[in-house]
Structures are given as C-alpha cells and as structure tokens.
C-alpha positions as YAML, in Angstrom:
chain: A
units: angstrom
residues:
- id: 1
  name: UNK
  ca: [0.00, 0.00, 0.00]
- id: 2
  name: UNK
  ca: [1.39, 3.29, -0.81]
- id: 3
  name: UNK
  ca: [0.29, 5.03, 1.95]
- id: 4
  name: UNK
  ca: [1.15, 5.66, 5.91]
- id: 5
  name: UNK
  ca: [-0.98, 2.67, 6.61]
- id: 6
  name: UNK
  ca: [1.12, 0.67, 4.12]
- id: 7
  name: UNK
  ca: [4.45, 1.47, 5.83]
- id: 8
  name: UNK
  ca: [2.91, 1.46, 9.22]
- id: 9
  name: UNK
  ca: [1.65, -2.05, 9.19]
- id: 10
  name: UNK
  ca: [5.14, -3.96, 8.20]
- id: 11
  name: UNK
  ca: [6.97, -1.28, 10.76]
- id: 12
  name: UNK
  ca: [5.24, -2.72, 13.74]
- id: 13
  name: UNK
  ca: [5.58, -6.34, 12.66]
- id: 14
  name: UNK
  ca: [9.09, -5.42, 12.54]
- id: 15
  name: UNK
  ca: [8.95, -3.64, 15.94]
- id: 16
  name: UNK
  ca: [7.18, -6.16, 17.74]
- id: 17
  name: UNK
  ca: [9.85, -9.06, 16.35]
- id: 18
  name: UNK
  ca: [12.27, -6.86, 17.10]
- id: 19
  name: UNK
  ca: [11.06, -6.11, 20.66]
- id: 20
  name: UNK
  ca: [10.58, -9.45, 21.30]
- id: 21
  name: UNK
  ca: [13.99, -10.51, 20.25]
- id: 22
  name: UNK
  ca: [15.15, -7.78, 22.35]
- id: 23
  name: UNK
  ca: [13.99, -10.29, 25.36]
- id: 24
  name: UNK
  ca: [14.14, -13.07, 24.17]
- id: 25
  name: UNK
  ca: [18.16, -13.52, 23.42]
- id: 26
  name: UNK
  ca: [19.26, -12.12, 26.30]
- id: 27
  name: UNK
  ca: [17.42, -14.51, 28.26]
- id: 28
  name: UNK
  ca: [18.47, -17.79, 26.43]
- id: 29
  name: UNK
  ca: [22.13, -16.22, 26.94]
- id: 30
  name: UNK
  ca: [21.67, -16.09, 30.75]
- id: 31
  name: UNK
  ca: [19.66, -18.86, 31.07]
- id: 32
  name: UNK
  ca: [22.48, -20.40, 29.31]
- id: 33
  name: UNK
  ca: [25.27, -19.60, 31.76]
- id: 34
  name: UNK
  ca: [22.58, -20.38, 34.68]
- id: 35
  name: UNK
  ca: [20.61, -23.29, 33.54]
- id: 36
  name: UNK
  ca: [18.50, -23.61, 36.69]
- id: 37
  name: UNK
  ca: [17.38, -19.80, 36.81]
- id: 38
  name: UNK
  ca: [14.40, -20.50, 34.36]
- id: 39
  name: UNK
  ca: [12.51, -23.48, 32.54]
- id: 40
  name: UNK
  ca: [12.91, -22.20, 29.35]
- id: 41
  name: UNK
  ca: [16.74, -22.28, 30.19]
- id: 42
  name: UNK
  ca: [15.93, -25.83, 28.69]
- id: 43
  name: UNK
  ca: [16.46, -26.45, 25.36]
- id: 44
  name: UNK
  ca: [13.37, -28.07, 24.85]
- id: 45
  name: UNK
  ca: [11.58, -24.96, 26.27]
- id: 46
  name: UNK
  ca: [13.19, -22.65, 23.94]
- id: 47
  name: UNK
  ca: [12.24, -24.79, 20.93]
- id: 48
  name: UNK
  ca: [8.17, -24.02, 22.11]
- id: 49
  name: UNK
  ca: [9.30, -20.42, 21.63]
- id: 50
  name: UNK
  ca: [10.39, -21.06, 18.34]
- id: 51
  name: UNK
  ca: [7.20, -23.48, 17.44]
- id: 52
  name: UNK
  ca: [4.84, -20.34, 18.65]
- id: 53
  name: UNK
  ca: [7.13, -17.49, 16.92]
- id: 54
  name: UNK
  ca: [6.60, -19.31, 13.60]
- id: 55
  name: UNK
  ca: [2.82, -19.63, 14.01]
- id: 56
  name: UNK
  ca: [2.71, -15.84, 14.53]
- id: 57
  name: UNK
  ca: [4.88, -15.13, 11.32]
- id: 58
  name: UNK
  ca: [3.03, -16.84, 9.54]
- id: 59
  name: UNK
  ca: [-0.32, -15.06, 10.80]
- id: 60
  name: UNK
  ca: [1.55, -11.55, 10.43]
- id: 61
  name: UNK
  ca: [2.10, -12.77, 6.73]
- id: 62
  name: UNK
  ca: [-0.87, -13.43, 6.26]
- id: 63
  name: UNK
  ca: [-2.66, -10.16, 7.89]
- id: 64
  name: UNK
  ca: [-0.15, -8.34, 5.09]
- id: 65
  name: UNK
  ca: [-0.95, -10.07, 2.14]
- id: 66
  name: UNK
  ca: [-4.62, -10.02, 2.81]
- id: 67
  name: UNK
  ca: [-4.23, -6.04, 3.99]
- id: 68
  name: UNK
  ca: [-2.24, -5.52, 0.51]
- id: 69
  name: UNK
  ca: [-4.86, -7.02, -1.89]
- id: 70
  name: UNK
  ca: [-8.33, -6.08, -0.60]
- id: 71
  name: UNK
  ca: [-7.82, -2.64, 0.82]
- id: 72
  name: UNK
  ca: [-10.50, -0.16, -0.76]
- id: 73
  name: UNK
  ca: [-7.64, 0.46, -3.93]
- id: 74
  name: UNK
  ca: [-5.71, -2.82, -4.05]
- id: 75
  name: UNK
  ca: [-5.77, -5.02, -7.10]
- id: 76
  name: UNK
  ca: [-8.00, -8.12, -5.09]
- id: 77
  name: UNK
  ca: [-5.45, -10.86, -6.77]
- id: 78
  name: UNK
  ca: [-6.03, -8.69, -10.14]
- id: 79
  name: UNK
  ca: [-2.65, -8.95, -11.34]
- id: 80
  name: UNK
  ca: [-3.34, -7.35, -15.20]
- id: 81
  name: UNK
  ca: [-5.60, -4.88, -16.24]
- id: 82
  name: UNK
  ca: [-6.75, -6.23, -20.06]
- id: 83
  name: UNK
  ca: [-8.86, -2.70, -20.38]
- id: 84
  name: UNK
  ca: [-6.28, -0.44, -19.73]
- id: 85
  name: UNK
  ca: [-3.28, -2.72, -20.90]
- id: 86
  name: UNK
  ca: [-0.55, -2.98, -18.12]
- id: 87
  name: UNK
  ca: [0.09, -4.08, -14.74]
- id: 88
  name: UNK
  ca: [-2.52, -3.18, -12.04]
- id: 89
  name: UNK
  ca: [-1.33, -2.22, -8.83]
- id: 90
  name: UNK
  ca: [2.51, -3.73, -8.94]
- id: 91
  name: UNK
  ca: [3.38, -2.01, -5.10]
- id: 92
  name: UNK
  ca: [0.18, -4.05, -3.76]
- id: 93
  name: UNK
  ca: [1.91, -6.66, -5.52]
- id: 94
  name: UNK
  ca: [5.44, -6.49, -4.39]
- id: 95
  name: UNK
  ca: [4.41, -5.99, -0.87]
- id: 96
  name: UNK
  ca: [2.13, -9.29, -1.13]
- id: 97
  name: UNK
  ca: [5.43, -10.94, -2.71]
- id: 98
  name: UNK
  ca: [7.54, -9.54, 0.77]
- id: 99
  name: UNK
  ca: [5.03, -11.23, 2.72]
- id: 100
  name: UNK
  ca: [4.51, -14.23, 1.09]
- id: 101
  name: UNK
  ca: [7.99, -14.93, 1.80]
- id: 102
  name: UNK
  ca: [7.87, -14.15, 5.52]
- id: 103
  name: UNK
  ca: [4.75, -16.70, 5.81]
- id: 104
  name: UNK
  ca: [7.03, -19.38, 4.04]
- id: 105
  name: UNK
  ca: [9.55, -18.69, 6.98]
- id: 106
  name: UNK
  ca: [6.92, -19.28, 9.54]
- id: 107
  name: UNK
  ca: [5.75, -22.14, 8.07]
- id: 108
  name: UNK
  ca: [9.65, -23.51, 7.93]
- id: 109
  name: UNK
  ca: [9.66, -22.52, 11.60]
- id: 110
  name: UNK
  ca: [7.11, -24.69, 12.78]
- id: 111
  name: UNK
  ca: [7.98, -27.21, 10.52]
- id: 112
  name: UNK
  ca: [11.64, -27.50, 11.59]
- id: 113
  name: UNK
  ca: [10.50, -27.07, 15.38]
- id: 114
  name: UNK
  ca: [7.42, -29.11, 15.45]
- id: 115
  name: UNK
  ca: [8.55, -31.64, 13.64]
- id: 116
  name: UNK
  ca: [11.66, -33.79, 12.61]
- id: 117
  name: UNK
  ca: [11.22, -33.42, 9.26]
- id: 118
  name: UNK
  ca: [13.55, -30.58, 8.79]
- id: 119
  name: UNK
  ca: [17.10, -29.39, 10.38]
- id: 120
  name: UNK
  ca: [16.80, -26.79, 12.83]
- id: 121
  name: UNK
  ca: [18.90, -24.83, 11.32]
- id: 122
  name: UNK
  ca: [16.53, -24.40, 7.74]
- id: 123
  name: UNK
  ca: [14.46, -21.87, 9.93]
- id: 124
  name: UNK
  ca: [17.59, -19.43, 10.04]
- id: 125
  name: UNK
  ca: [18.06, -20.24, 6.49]
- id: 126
  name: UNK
  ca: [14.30, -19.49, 4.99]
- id: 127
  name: UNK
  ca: [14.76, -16.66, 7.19]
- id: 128
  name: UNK
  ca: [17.47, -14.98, 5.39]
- id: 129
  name: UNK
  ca: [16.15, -16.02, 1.75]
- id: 130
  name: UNK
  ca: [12.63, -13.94, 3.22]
- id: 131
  name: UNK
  ca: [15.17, -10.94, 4.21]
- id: 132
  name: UNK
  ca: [17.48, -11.12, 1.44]
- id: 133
  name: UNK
  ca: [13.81, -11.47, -0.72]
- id: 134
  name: UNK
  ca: [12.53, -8.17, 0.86]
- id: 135
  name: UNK
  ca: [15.64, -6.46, 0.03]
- id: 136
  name: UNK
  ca: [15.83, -7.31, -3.72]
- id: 137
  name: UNK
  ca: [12.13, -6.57, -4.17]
- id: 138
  name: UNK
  ca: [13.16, -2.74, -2.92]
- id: 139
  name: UNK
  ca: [15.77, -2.27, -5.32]
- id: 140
  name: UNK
  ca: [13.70, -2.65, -7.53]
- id: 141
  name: UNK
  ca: [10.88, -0.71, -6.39]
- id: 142
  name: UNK
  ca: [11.98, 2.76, -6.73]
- id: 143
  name: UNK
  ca: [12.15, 3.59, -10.70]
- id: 144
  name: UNK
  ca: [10.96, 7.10, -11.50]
- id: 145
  name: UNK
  ca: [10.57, 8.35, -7.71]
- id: 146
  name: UNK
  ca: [11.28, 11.66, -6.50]
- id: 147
  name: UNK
  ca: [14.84, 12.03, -4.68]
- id: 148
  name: UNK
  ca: [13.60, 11.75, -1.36]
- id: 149
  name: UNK
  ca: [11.08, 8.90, -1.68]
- id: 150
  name: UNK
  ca: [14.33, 6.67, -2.91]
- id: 151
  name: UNK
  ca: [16.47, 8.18, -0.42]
- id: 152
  name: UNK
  ca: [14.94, 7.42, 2.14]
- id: 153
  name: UNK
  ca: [14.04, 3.27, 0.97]
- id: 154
  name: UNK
  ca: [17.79, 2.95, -0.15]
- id: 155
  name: UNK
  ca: [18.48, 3.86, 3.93]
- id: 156
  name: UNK
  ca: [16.56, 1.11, 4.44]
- id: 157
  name: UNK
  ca: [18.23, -1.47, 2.21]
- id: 158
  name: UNK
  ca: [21.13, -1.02, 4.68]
- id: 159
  name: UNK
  ca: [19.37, -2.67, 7.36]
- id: 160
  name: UNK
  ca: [17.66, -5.32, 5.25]
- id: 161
  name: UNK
  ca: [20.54, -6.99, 3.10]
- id: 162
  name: UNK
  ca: [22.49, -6.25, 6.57]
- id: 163
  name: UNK
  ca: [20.12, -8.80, 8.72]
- id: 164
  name: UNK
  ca: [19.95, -11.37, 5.60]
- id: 165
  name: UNK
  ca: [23.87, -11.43, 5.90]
- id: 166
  name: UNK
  ca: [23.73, -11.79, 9.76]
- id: 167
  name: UNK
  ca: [21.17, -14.00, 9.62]
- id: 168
  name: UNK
  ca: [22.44, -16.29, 7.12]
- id: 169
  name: UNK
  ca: [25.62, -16.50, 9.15]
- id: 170
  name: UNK
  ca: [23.64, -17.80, 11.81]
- id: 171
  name: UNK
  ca: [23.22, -20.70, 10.00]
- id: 172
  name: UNK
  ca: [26.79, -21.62, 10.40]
- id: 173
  name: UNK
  ca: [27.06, -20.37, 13.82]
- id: 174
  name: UNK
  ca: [23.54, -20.78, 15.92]
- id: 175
  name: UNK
  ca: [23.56, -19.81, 19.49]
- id: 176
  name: UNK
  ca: [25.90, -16.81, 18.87]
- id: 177
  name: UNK
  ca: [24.21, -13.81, 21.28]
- id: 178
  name: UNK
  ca: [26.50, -11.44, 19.38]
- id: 179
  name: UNK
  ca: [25.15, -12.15, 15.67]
- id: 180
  name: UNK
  ca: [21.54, -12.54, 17.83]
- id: 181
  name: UNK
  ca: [21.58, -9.44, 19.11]
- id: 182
  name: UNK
  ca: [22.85, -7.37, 15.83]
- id: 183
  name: UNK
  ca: [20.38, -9.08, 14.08]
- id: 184
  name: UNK
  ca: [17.61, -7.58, 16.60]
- id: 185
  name: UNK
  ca: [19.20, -4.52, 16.32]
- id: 186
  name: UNK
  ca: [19.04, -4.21, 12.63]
- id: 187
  name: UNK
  ca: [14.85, -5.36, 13.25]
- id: 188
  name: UNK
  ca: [13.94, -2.44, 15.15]
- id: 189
  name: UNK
  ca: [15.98, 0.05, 12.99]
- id: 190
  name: UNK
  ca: [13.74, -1.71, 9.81]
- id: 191
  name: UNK
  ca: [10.79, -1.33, 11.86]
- id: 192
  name: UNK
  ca: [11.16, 2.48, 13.31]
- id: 193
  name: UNK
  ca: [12.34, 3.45, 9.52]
- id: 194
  name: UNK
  ca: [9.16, 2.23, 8.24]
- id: 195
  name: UNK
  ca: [7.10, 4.25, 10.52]
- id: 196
  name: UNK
  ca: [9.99, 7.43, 9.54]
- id: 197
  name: UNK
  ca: [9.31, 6.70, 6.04]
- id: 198
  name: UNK
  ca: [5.21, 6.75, 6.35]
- id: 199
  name: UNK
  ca: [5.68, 10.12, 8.54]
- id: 200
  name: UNK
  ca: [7.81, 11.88, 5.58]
- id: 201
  name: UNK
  ca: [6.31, 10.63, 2.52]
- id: 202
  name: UNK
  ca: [2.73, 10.59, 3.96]
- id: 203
  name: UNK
  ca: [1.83, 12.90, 6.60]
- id: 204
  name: UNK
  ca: [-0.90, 11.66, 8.38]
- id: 205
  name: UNK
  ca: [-3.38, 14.25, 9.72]
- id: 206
  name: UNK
  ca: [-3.03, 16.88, 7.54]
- id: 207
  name: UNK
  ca: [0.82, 17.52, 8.74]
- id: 208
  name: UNK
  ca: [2.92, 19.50, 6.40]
- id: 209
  name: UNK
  ca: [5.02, 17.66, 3.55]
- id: 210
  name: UNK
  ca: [7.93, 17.16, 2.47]
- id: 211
  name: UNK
  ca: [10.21, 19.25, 0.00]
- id: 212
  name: UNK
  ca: [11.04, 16.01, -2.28]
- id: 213
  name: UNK
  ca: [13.74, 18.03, -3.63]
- id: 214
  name: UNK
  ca: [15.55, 19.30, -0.91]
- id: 215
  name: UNK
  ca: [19.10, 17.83, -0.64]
- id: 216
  name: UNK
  ca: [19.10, 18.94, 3.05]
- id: 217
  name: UNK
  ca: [15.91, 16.73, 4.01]
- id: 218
  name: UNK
  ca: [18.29, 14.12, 2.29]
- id: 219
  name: UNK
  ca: [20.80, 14.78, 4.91]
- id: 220
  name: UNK
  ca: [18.97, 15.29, 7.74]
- id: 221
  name: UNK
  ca: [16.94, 12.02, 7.27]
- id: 222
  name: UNK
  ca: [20.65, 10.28, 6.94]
- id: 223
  name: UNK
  ca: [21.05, 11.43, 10.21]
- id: 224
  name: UNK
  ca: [18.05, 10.75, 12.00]
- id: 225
  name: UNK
  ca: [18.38, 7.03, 10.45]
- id: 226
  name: UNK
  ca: [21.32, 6.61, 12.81]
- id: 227
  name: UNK
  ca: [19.61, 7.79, 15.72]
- id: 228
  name: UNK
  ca: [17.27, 5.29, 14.98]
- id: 229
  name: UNK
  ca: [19.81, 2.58, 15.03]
- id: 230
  name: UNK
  ca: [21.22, 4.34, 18.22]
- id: 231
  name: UNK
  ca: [17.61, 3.93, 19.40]
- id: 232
  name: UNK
  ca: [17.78, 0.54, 18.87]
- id: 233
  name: UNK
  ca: [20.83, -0.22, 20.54]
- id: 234
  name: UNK
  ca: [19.59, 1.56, 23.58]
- id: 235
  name: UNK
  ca: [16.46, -0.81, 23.66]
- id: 236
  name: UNK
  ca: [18.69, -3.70, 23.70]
- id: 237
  name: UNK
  ca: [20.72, -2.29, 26.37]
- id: 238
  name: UNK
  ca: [17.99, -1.69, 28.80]
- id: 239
  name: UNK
  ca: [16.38, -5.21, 27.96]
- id: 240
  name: UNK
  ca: [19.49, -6.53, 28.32]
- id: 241
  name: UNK
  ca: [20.25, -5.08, 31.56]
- id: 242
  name: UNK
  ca: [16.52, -6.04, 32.90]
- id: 243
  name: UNK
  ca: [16.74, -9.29, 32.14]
- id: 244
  name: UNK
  ca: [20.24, -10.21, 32.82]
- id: 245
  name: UNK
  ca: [19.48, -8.40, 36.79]
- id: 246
  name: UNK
  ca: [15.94, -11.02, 36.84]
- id: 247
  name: UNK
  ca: [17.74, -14.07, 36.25]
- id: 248
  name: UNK
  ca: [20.88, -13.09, 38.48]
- id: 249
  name: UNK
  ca: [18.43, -11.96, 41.11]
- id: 250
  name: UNK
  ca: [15.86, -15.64, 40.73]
- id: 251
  name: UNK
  ca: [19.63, -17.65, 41.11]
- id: 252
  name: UNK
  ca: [20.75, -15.76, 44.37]
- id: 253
  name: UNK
  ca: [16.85, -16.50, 45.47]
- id: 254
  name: UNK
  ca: [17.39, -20.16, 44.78]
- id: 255
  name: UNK
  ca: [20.97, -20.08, 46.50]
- id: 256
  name: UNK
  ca: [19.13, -19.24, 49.65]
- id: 257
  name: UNK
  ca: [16.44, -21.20, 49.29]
- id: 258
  name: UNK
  ca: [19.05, -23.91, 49.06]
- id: 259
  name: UNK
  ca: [21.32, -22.70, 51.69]
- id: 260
  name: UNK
  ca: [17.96, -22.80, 53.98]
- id: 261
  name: UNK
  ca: [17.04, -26.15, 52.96]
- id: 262
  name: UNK
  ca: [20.36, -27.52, 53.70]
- id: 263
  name: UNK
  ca: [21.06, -25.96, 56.75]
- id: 264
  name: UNK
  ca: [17.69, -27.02, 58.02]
- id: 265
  name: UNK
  ca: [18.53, -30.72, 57.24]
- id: 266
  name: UNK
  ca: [21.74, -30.05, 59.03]
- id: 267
  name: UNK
  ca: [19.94, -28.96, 62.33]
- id: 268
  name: UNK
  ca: [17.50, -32.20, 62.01]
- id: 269
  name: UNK
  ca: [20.27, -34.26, 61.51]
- id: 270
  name: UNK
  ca: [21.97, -33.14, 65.13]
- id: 271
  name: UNK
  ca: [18.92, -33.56, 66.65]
- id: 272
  name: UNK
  ca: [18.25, -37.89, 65.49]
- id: 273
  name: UNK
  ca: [21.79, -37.62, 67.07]
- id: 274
  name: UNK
  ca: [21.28, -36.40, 70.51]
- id: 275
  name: UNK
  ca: [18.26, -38.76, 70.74]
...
C-alpha cells in the first residue's frame, strides 16, 4: 500500500519481532550460563518459543498479504488490467510478494521445530532467503521516484541486506548472542524506519510535507536514520540489563532457598543424634 498505513503495518511487525527478540536472546544467553534460573533455560523450552514465533509469522504474513490485496484500492489478486493494458497495482503486488515470503519462513519454523522433518537450522536459512527477498524486491521498487522517496528506501536497504547477511551467518554459527543481538538490532531500525518513512512521505493528519527536492531533508533524514539505530541499541541495552538483573536476582533466590534447605537438614540431623 502506498500510503502511511502501508508502511505502518510492516513497521510494527518489525517492531514487535524486534522487541521481542530484544527479550528473548538475552534470556536464552543467561539462562544459558545459569541453567536452573528458568525453565525455558531448557532447550526443549526454547524450541516451544520457536514453534509459537513461527505460528505468529506466519499469521503476520498473512494479515499483510490479505491487507495488501483487498484494501478499498488494491488489485483483489487482479494482477493485469486487459482494459487499460498494463500491470494493475505492482506495489500491492510487491508488498504481497515480501510477505509471502515471511509466511514461508513461519511455516519452515514450525515445521523445523514441530517436527523432525527438517534441520533446525533451515528456519535461520528461509529466514534470510525472506530478508534477502525483501531487500531485492526494494531495489527494484523505486524507478521514477522523486529524490527523497528513494532516499529514504535505499536507507533502508542497509538494514535489510544487513540482517539477511547476519542471519544467514547464523546458520553456520547458531547460538551466537553477538550475531543474535545485531540481528535484533538491525529489526527495530527496519521497523522504526518504516514508521519514519510513512511520517515523511505521507503525513498523516493533515501535517505539512515534504520538500522532495531538498538535498538537506536528504541529509537530515541520513542522520536521524542513525539515531534510529542508536535507538535501537539503547532498547537492547535496557532489555538486556533487565533481564540479565531477573535471572541473576531468581539464582541468588534459589541459593538461599538452598542454603535454607540444607542448613535445616543439618539442624534435624543433630537432633536424630542427641536422641
């Protein structure tokens, strides 16, 4: 959808993977090192997580392909207009394509964590063709724009042939909290630059636009995309911090608990004896 709408919508699936991520990682990393702070320290209880994350991908996907083609002005799986003679609705289109590829991930997802009938490490894999698939649809999505409006989409190609690459190297090297967390980094910068992008190239309520034309927008915007990514750093940061304190503060509570326990069997113990 060319509109605020259309760039709002994948923004806050990207924002809510992203924020999710932001939690998520940090606590298998801790849980890691302390494998009796939590039950999904277990690697049976992260593989749920996985199991549940594709069966919301998938429904995300879905929402976006069914958004793209039945708004009010979308093509409704009209892919050719034979009246007027060329392509109907080809942004509808290549956002449909975006998703469709993100629902095949999901689907790999609970395949490969559901099931045996897949490696676990295909779900990284589809992951980074759906990225990688995003990105390449975008270069080629920008033909006869004003300066601005491919501007500001090139910005974003930097995040999304940045996560395929991370993402695809987690295929070699799973587990790794430092290609984990870049990756969720490079989510939230995709997902607060497609909100940016609605706000700039479609104002919503009546709010001024933009000069297309203006090379100082262009630099501006350049800027203001890395204080999103600073943005998103901080986020991971703070969850970071949160989460690493709850699991550090649930072992000490278990340490006592255990400490109690023990030193109550100790005092039971003397006292069989002096009967």
């Amino acid at each position: 959808m060319g509109n605020f709408k259309g760039h709002a919508l994948p923004g806050s699936f990207f924002l809510l993977f992203g924020l999710w991520w932001s939690v998520k990682y940090p606590l298998k990393y801790a849980c890691r090192k302390n494998k009796n702070a939590c039950y999904f320290g277990s690697r049976a209880g992260f593989q749920r997580l996985e199991f549940v994350e594709g069966i919301i991908k998938a429904v995300f996907a879905l929402i976006g392909m069914v958004a793209e083609q039945f708004v009010p002005d979308g093509p409704h799986l009209k892919l050719y207009n034979y009246e007027k003679k060329h392509w109907d609705h080809l942004m509808n289109w290549q956002h449909a394509t975006m998703y469709l590829f993100y629902g095949i991930s999901g689907l790999v997802d609970i395949v490969a964590h559901g099931t045996n009938a897949l490696p676990a490490a295909m779900d990284r894999m589809m992951l980074s063709v759906a990225v990688f698939i995003e990105g390449f649809l975008f270069c080629y999505h920008l033909h006869g724009r004003a300066m601005l409006d491919v501007h500001v989409h090139q910005l974003l190609l930097f995040a999304i042939f940045g996560a395929a690459a991370c993402i695809f190297l987690e295929v070699f090297f799973r587990g790794s909290i430092v290609l984990e967390m870049l990756r969720t980094s490079l989510c939230i910068l995709q997902g607060s630059w497609f909100w940016q992008i609605g706000f700039v190239l479609y104002p919503p309520n009546g709010s001024p636009e933009w000069n297309q034309t203006d090379h100082t927008n262009m630099m501006f915007l350049t800027m203001c995309y890395c204080w999103h990514y600073a943005f998103a750093f901080l986020i991971l940061a703070v969850n970071y911090t949160i989460v690493s304190w709850a699991v550090r503060s649930k072992v000490k509570q278990s340490q006592s608990m255990e400490m109690g326990l023990l030193k109550t069997s100790e005092r039971d113990h003397e006292s069989e004896e002096e009967i």
